[in-house]
Backbone as a printed PyTorch tensor [residue, N CA C, xyz], in Angstrom:
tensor([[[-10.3630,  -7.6890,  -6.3990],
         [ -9.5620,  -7.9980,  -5.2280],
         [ -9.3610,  -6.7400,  -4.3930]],

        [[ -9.6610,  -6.9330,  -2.8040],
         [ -9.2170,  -5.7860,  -2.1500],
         [ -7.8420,  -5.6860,  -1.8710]],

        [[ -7.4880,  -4.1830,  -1.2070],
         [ -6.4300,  -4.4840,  -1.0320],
         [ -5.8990,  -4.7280,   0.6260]],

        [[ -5.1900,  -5.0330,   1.3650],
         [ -4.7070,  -5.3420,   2.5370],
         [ -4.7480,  -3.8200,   3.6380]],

        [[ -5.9710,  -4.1030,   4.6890],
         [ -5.8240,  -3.0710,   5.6740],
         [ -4.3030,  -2.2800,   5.9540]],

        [[ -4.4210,  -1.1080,   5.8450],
         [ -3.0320,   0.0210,   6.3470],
         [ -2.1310,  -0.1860,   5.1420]],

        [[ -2.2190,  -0.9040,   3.8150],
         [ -1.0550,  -1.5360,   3.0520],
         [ -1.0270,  -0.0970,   2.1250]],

        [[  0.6210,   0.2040,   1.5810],
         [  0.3840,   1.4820,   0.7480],
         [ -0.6110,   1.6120,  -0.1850]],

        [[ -0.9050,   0.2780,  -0.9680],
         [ -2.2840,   0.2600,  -1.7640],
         [ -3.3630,   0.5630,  -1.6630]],

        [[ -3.7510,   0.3630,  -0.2930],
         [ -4.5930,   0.7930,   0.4510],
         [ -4.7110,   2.0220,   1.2050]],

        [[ -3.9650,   2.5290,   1.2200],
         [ -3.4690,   3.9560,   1.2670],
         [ -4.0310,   5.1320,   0.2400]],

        [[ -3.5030,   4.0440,  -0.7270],
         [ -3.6230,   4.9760,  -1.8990],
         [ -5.2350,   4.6770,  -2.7690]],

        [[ -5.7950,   3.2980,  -2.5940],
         [ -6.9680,   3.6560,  -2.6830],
         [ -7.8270,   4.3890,  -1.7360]],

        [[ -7.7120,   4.4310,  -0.6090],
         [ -8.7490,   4.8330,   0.1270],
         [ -8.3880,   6.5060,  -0.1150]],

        [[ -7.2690,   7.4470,  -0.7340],
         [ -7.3120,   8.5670,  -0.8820],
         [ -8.2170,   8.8900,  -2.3020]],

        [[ -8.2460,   7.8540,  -3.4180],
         [ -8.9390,   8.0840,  -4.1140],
         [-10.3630,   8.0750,  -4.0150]],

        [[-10.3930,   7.1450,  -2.9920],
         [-12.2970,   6.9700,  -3.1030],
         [-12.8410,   8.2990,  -2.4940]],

        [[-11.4450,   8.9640,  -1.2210],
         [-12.2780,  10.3200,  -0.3340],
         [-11.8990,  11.4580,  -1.4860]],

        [[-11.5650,  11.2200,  -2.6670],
         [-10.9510,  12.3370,  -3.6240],
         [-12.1240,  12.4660,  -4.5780]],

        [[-12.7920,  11.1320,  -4.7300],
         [-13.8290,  11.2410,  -5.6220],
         [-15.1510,  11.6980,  -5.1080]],

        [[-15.4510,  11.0390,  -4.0690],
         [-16.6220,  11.4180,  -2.8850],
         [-16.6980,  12.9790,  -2.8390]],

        [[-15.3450,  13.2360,  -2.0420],
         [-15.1310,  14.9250,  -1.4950],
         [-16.4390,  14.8880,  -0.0550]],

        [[-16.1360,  14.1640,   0.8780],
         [-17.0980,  14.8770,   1.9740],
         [-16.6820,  16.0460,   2.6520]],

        [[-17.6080,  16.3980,   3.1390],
         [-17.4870,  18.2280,   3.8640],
         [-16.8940,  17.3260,   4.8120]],

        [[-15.7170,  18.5690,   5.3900],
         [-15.1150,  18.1400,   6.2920],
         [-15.6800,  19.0950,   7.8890]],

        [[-16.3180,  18.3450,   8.5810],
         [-16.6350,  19.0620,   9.5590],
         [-15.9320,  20.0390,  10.0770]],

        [[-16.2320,  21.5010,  10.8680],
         [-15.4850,  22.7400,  11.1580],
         [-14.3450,  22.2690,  11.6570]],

        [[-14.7340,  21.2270,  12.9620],
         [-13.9860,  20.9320,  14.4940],
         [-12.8600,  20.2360,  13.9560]],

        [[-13.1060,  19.5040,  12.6040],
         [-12.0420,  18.1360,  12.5220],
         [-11.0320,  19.1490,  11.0810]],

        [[-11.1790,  19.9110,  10.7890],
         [-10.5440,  20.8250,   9.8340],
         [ -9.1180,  21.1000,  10.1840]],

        [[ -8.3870,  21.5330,  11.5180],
         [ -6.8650,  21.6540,  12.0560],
         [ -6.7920,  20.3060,  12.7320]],

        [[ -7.4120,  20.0250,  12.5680],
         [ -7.2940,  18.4590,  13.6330],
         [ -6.2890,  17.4890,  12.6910]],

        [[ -5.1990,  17.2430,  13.6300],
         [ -4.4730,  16.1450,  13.6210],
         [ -4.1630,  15.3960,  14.5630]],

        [[ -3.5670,  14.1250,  14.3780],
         [ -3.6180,  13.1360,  15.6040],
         [ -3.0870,  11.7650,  14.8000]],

        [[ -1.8430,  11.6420,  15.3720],
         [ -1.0710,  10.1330,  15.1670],
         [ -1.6890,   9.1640,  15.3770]],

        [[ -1.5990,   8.3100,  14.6700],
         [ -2.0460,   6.5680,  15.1330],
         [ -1.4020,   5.6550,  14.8280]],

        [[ -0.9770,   5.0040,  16.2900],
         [  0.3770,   4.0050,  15.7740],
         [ -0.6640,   2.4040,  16.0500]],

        [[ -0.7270,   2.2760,  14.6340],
         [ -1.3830,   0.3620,  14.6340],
         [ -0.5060,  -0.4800,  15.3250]],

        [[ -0.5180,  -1.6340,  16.0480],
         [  0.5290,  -2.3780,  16.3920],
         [  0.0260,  -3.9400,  15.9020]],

        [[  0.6590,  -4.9300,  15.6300],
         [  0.6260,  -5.7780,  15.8710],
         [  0.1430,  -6.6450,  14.1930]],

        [[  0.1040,  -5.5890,  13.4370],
         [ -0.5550,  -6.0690,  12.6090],
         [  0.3340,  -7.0340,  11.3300]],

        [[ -0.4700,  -7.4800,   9.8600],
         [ -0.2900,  -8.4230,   9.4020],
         [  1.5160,  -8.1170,   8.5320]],

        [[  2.0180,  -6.9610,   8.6950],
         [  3.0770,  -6.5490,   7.7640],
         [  3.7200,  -5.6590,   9.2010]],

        [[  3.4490,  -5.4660,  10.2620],
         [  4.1640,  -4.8640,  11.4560],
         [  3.2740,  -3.6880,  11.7470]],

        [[  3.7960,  -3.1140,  12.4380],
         [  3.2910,  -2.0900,  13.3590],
         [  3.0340,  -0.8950,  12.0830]],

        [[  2.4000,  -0.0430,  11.7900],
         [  2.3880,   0.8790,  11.0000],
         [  1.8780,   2.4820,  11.6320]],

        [[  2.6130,   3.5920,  11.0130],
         [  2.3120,   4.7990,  11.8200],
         [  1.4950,   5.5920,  10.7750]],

        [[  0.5850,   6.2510,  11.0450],
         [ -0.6120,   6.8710,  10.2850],
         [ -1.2780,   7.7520,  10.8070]],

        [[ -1.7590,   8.9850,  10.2370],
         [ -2.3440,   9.6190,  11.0920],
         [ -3.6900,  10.3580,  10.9010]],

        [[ -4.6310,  10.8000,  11.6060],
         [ -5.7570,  11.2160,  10.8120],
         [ -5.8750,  12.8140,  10.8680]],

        [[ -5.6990,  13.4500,  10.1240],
         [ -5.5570,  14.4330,   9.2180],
         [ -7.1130,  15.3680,   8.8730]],

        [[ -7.4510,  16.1740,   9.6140],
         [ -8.8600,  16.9760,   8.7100],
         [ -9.9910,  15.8420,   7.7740]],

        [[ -9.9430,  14.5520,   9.0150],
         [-11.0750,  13.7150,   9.1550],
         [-10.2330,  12.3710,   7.9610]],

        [[ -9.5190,  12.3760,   7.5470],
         [ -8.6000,  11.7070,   7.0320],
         [ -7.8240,  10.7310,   7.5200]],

        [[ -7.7750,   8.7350,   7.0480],
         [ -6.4450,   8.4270,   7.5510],
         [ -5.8930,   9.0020,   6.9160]],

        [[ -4.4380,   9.1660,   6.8070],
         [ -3.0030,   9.1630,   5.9000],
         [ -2.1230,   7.8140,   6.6400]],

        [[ -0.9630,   8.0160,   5.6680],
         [  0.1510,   7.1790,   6.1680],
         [  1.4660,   7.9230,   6.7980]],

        [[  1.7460,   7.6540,   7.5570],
         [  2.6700,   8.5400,   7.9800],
         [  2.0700,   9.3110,   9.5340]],

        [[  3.4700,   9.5630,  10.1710],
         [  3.1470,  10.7320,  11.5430],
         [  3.2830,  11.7210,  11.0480]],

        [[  2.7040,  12.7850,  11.6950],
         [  2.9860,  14.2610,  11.7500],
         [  3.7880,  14.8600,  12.6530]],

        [[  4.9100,  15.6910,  12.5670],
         [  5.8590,  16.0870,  13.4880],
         [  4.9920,  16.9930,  15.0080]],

        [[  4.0550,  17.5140,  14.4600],
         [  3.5480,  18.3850,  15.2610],
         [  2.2210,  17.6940,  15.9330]],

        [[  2.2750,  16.2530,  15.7680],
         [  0.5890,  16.3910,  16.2660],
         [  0.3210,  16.6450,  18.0870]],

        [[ -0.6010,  16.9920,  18.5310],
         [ -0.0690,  16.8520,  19.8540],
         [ -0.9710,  15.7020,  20.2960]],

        [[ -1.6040,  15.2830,  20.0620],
         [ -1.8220,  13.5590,  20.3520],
         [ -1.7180,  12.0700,  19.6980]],

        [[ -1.6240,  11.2140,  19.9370],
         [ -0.9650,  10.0990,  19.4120],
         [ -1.8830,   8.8800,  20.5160]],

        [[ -2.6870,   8.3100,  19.2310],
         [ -3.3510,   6.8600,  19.7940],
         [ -2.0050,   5.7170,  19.3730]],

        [[ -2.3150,   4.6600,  20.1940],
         [ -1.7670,   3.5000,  20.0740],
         [ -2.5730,   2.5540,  20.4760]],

        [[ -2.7380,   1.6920,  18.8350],
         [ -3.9920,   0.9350,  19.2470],
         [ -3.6830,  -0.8850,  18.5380]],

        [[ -4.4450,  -1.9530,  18.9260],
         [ -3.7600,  -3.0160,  18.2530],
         [ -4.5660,  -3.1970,  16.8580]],

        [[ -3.5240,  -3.5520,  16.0940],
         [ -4.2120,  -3.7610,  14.7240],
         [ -6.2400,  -4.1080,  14.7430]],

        [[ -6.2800,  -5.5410,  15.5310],
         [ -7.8590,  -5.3190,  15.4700],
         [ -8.7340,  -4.4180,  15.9110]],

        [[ -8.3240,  -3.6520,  16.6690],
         [ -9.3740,  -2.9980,  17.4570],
         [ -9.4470,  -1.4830,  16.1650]],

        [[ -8.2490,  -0.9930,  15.2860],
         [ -8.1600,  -0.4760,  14.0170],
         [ -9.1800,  -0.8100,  12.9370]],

        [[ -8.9580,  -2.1170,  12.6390],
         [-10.0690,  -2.5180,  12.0620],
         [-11.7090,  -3.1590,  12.2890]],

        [[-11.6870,  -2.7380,  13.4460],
         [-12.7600,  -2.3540,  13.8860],
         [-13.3830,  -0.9740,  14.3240]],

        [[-12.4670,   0.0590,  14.3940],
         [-12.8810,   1.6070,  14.1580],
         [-12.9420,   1.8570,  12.7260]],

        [[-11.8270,   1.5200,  12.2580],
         [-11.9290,   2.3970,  11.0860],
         [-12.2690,   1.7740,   9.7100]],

        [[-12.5300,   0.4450,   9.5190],
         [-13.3090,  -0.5070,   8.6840],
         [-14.5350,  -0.7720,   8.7860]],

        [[-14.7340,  -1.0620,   9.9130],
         [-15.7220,  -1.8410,  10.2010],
         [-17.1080,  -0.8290,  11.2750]],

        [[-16.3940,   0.3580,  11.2790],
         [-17.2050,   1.7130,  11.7520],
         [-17.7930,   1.1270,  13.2390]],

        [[-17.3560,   0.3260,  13.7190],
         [-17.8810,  -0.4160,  15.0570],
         [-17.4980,   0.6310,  16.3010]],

        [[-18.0690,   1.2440,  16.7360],
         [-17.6540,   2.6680,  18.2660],
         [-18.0970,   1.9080,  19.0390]],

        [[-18.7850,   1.1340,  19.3230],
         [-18.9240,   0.1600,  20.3780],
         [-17.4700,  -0.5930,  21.0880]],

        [[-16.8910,  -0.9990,  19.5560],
         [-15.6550,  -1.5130,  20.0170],
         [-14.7950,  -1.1780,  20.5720]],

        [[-14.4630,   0.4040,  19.4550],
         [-13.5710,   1.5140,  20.1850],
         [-13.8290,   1.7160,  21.2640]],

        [[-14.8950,   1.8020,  21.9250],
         [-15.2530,   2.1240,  23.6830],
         [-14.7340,   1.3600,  24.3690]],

        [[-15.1820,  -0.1960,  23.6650],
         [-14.7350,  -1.2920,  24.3710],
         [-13.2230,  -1.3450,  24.9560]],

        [[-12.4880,  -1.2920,  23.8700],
         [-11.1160,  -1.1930,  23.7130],
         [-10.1330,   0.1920,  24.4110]],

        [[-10.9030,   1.3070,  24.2840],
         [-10.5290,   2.1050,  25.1250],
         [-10.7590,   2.0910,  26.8810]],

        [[-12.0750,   1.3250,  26.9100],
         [-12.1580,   1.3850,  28.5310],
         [-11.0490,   0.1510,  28.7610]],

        [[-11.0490,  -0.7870,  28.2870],
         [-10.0600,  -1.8540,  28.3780],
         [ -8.4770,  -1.9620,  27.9990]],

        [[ -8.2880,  -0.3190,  27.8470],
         [ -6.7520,  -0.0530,  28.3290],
         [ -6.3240,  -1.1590,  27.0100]],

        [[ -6.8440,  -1.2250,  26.1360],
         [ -6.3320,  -1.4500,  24.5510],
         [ -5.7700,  -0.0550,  23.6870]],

        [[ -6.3150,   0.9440,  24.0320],
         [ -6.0970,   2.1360,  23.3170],
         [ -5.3990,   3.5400,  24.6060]],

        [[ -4.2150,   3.2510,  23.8540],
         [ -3.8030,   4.3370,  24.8370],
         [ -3.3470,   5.5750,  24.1710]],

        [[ -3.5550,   6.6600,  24.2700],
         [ -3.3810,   8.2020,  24.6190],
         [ -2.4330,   8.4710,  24.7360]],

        [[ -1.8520,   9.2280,  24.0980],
         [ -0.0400,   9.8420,  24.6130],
         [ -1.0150,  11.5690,  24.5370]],

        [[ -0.7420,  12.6460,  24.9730],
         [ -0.8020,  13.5740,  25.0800],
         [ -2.1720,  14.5430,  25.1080]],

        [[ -2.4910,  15.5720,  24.3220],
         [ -3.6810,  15.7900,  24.4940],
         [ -4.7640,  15.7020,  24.4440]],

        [[ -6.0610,  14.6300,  25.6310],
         [ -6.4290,  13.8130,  25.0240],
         [ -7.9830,  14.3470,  24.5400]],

        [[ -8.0170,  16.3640,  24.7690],
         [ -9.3220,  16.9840,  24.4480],
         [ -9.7170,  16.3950,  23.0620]],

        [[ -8.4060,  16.5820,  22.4260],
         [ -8.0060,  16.1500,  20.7260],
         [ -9.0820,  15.3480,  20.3950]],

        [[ -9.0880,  14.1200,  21.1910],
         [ -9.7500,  13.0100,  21.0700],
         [-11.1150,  13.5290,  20.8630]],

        [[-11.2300,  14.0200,  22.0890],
         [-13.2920,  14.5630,  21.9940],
         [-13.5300,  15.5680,  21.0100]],

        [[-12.4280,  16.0380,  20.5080],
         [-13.0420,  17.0070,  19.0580],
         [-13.5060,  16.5380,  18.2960]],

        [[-13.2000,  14.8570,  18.5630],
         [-13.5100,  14.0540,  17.2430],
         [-15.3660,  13.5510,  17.4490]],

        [[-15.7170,  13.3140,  18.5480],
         [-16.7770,  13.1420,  18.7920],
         [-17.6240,  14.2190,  18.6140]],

        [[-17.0220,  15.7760,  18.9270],
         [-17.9850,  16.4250,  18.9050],
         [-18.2030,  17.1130,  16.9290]],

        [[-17.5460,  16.0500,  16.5920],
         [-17.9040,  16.4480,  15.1990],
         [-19.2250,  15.8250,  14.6310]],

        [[-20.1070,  15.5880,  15.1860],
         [-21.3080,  14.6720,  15.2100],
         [-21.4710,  13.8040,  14.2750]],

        [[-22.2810,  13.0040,  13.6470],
         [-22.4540,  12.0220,  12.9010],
         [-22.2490,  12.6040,  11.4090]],

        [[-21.3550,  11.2820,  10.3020],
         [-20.7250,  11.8060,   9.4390],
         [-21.9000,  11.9890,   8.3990]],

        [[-21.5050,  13.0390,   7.1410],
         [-22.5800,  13.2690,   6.4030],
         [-22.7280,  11.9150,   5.4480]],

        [[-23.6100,  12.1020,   4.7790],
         [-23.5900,  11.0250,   3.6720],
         [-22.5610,  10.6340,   2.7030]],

        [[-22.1640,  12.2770,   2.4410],
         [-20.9390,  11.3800,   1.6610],
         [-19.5730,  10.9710,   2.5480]],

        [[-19.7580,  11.1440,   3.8960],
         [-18.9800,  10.2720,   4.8140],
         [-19.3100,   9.1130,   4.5870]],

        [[-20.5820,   8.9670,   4.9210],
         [-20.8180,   7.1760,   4.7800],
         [-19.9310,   6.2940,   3.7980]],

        [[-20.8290,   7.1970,   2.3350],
         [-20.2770,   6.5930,   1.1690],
         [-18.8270,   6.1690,   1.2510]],

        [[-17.7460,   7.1650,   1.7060],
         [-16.7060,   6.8450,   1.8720],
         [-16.1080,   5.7290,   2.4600]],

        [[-16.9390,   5.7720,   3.4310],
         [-16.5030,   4.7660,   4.5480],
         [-17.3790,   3.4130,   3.6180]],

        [[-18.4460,   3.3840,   3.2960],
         [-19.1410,   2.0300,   2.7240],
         [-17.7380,   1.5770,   1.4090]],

        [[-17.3370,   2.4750,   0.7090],
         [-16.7870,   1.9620,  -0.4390],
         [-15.4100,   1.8210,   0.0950]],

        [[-14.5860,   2.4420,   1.6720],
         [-13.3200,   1.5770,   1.7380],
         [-13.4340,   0.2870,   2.3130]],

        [[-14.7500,  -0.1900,   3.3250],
         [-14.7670,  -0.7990,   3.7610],
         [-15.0750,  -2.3250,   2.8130]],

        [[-15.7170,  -1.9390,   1.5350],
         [-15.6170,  -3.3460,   0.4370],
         [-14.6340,  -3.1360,   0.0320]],

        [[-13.8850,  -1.9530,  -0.2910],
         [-12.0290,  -2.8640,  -0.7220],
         [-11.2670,  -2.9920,  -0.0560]],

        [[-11.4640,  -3.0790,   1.4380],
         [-10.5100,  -3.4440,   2.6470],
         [-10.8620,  -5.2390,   2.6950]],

        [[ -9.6430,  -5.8840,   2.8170],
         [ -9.3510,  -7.0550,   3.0400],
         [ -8.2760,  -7.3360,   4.4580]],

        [[ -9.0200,  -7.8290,   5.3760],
         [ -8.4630,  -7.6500,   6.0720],
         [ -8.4680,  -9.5330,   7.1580]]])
């Protein structure tokens, strides 16, 4: 059984699977932090943030940018690895930006993830139930 997108279980597996993996964490995404407030989703709105290429749970006091995005368009970045969508959703004023939004493009210019990114992402995305 998976466990429920953003749910602490899910939290806490998806730190184990990037604990066992260990991918290199690209240079650019290494100080990089950045809030993400889910909205709308199956247990409420949840605040999380991504961390030196990391979700976590939780904000960071200091981040200086902050997405706000609706639960699906979440699980379609970060499950379902879909950037098509994210584009989608960002040109369509689904994803909005609070502060600095270079932040954002650090994330792009971290280029395509290594393999054991993938892996990571392949093995949360079969125990995400969403």
């Amino acid at each position: 059984m998976g466990q429920k997108f953003l749910s602490d279980g899910w939290f806490d597996e998806a730190e184990k699977i990037y604990n066992e993996v260990s991918p290199p964490v690209p240079e650019v995404l290494k100080d990089l932090v950045i809030n993400v407030n889910v909205n709308g989703g199956p247990d409420g709105d949840i605040a999380a943030r991504m961390e030196a290429g990391r979700l976590l749970k939780g904000s960071a006091e200091d981040a200086p940018t902050t997405l706000n995005l609706p639960y699906d368009v979440a699980v379609a970045m970060m499950v379902d690895q879909d950037q098509n969508a994210a584009m989608q959703a960002f040109m369509g004023g689904q994803i909005q930006v609070e502060g600095d939004m270079s932040k954002i493009m650090m994330m792009q210019a971290a280029g395509p993830p290594s393999p054991e990114a993938e892996q990571v992402a392949a093995r949360v995305k079969d125990m995400t139930d969403h």
